[in-house]
DRENVEXVEX-983925 format. One record per residue (C-alpha): residue number from 1; residue in three letters; x, y, z. Coordinates in nm, 3 decimals. Last residue first. Layout:
BEGIN
<r><num>NUM</num><residu>ALA</residu><x>X</x><y>Y</y><z>Z</z></r>
...
//
This chain:
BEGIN
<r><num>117</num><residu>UNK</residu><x>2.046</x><y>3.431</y><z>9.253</z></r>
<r><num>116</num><residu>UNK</residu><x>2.035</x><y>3.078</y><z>9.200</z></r>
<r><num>115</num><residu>UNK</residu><x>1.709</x><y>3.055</y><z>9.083</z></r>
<r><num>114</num><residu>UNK</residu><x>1.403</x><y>2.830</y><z>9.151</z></r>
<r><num>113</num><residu>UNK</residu><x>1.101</x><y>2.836</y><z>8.907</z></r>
<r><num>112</num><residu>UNK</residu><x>0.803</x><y>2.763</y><z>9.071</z></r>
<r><num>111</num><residu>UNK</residu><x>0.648</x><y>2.451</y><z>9.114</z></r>
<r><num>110</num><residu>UNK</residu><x>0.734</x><y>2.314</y><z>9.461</z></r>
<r><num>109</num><residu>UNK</residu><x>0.652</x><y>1.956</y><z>9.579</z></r>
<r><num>108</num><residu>UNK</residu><x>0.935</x><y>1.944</y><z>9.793</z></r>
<r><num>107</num><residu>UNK</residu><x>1.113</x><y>1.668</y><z>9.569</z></r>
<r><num>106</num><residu>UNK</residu><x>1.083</x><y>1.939</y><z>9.259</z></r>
<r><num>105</num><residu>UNK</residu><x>1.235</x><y>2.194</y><z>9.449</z></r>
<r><num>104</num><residu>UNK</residu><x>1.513</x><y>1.922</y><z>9.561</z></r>
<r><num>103</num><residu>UNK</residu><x>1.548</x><y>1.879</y><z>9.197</z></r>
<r><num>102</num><residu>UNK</residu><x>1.557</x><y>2.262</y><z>9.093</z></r>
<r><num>101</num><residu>UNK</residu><x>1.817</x><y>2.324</y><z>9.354</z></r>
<r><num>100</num><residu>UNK</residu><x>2.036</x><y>2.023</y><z>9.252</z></r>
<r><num>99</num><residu>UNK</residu><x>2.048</x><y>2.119</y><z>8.920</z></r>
<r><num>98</num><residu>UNK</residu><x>2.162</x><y>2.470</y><z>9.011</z></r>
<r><num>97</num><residu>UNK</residu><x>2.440</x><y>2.357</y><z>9.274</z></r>
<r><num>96</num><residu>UNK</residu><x>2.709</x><y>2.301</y><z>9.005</z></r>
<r><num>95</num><residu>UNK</residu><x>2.651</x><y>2.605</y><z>8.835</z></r>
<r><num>94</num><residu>UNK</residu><x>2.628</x><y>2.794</y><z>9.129</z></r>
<r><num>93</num><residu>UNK</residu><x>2.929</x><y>2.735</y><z>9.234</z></r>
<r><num>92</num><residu>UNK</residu><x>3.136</x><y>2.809</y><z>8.908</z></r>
<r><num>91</num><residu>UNK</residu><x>3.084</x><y>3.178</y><z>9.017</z></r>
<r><num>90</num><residu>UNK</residu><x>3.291</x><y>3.102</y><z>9.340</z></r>
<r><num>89</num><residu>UNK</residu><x>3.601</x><y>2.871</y><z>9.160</z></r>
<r><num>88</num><residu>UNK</residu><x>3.782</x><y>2.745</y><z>9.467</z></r>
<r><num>87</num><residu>UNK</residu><x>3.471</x><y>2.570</y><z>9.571</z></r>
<r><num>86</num><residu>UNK</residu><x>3.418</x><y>2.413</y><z>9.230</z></r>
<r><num>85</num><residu>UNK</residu><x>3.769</x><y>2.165</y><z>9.376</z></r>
<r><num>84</num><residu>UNK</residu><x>3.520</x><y>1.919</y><z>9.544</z></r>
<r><num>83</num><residu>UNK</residu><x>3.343</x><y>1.836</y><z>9.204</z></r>
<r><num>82</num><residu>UNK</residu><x>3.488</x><y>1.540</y><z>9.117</z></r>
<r><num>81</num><residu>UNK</residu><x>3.371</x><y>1.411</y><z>9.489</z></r>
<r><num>80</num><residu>UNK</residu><x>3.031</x><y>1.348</y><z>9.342</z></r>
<r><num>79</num><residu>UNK</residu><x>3.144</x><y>1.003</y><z>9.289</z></r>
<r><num>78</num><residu>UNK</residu><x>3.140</x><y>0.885</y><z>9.627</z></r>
<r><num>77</num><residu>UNK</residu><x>2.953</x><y>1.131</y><z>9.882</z></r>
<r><num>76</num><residu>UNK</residu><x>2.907</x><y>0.984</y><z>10.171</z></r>
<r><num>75</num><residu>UNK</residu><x>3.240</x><y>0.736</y><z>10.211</z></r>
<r><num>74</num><residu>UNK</residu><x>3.431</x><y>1.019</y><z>10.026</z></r>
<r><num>73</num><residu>UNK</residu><x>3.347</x><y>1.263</y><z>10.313</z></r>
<r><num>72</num><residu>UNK</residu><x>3.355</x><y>1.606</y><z>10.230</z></r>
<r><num>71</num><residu>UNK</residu><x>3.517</x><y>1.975</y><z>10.259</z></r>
<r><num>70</num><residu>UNK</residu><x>3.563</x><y>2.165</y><z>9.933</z></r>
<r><num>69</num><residu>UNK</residu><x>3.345</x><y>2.458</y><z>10.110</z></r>
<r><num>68</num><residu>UNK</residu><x>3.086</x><y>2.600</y><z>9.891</z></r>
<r><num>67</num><residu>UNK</residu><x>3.091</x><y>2.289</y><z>9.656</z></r>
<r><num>66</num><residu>UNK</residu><x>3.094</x><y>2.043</y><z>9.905</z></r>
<r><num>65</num><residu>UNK</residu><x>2.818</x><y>2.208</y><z>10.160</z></r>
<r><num>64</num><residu>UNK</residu><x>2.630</x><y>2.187</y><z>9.845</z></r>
<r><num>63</num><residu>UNK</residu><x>2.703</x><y>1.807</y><z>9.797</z></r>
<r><num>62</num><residu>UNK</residu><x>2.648</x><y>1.725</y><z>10.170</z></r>
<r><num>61</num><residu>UNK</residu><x>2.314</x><y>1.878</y><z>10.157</z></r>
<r><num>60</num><residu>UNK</residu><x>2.234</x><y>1.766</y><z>9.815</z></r>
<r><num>59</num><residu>UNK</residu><x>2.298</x><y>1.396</y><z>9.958</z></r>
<r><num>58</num><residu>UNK</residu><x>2.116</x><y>1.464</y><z>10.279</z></r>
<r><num>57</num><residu>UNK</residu><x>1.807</x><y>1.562</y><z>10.080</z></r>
<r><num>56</num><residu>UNK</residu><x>1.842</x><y>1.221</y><z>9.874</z></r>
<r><num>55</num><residu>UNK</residu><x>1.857</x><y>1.030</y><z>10.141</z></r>
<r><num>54</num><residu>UNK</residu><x>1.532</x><y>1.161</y><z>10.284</z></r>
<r><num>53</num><residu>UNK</residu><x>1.349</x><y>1.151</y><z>9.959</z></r>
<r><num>52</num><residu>UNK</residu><x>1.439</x><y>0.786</y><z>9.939</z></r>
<r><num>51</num><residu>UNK</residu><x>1.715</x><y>0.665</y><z>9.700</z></r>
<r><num>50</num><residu>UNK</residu><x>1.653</x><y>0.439</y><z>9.397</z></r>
<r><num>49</num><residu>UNK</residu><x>1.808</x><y>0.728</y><z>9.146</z></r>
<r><num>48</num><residu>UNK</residu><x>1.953</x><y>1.026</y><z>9.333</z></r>
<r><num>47</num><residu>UNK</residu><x>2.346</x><y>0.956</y><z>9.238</z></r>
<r><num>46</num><residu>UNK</residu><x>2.260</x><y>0.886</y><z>8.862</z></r>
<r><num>45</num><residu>UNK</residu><x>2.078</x><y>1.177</y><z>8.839</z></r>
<r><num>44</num><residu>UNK</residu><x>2.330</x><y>1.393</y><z>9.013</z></r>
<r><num>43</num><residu>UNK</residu><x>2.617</x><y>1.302</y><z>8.815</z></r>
<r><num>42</num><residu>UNK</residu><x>2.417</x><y>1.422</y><z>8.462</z></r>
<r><num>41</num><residu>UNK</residu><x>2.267</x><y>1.763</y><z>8.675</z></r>
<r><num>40</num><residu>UNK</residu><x>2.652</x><y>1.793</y><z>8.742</z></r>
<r><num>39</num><residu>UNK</residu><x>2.762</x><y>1.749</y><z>8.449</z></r>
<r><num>38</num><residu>UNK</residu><x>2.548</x><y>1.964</y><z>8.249</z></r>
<r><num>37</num><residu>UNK</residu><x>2.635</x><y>2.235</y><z>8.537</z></r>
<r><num>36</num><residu>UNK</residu><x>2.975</x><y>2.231</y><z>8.472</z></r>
<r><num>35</num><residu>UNK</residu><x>2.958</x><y>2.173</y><z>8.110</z></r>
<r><num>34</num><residu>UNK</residu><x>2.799</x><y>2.509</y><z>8.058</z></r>
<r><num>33</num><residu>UNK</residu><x>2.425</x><y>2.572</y><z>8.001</z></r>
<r><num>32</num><residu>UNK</residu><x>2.155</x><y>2.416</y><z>7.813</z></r>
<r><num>31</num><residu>UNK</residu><x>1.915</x><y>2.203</y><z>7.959</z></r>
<r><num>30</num><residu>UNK</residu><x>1.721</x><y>1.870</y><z>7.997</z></r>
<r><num>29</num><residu>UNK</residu><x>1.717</x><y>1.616</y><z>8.314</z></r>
<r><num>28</num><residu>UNK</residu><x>1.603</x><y>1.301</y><z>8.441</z></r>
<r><num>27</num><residu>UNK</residu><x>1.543</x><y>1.084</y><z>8.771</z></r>
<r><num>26</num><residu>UNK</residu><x>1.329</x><y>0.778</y><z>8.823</z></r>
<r><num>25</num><residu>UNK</residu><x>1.197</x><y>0.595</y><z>9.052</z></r>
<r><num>24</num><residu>UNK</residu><x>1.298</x><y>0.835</y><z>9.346</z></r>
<r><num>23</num><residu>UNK</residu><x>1.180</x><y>0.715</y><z>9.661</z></r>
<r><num>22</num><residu>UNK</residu><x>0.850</x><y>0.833</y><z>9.918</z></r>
<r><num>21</num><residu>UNK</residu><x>0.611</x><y>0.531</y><z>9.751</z></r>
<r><num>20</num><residu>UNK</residu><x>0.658</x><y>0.640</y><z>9.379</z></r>
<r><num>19</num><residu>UNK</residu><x>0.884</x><y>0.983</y><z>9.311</z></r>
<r><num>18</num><residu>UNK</residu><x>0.938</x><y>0.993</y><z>8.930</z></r>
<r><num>17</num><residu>UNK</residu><x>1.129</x><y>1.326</y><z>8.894</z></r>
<r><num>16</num><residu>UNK</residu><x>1.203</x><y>1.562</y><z>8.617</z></r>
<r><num>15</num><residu>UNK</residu><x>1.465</x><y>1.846</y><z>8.606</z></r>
<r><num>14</num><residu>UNK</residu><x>1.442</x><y>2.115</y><z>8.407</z></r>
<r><num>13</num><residu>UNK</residu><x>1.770</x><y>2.317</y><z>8.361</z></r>
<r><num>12</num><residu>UNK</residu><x>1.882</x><y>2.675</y><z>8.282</z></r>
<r><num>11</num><residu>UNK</residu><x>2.256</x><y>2.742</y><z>8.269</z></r>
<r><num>10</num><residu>UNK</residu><x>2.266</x><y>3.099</y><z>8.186</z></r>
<r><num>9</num><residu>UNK</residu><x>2.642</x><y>3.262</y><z>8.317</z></r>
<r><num>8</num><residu>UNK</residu><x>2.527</x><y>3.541</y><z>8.550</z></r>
<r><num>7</num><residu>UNK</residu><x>2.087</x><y>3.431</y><z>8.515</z></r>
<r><num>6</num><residu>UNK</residu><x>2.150</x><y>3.086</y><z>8.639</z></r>
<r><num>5</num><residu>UNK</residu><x>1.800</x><y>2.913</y><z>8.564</z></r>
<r><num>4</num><residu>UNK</residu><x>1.625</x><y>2.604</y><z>8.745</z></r>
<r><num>3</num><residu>UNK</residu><x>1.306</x><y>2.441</y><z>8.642</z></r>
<r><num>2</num><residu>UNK</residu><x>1.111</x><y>2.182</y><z>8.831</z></r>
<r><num>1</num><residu>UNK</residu><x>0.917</x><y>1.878</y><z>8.728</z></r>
//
């Protein structure tokens, strides 16, 4: 488990993973914040789920450099591609990234609280 707060708008999520044999069993989330990051973290469960640790690191990597940048690949990153226009929104960045920061945290083994600031 990892737990992720946004102190500018404050999303704050904890995400929970079931990592068996190197791939994510199972993937869940609980937090309060604004719909951006809700649906994210809700998006990014389903997209994790069944994938290795390695796929699912190159899946946060394409999704951040998504959300910074609007750039992507629809073959690579399916239905994540709703959120290719937060890059014209800068604060709304973070929200979507948040979840994804406290489960890669969680994949890496860490247990402190990660931020986005």
């Amino acid at each position: 488990m990892a737990e992720g707060h946004n102190p500018l708008c404050g999303d704050q999520v904890k995400v929970y993973v079931l990592l068996e044999n190197d791939v994510v069993r199972d993937i869940s989330f609980e937090g309060s914040g604004c719909a951006i990051s809700k649906a994210s973290a809700s998006m990014m469960t389903a997209s994790l789920k069944g994938k290795t640790r390695a796929e699912a690191q190159k899946i946060f990597e394409k999704f951040h450099q998504m959300v910074k940048t609007g750039d992507f690949d629809s073959a690579t990153i399916g239905k994540l591609e709703v959120f290719a226009g937060v890059h014209k929104f800068p604060m709304r960045v973070k929200c979507a990234i948040l979840p994804w920061h406290a489960a890669l945290a969680t994949l890496e083994g860490k247990t402190e609280p990660v931020s986005t600031e």
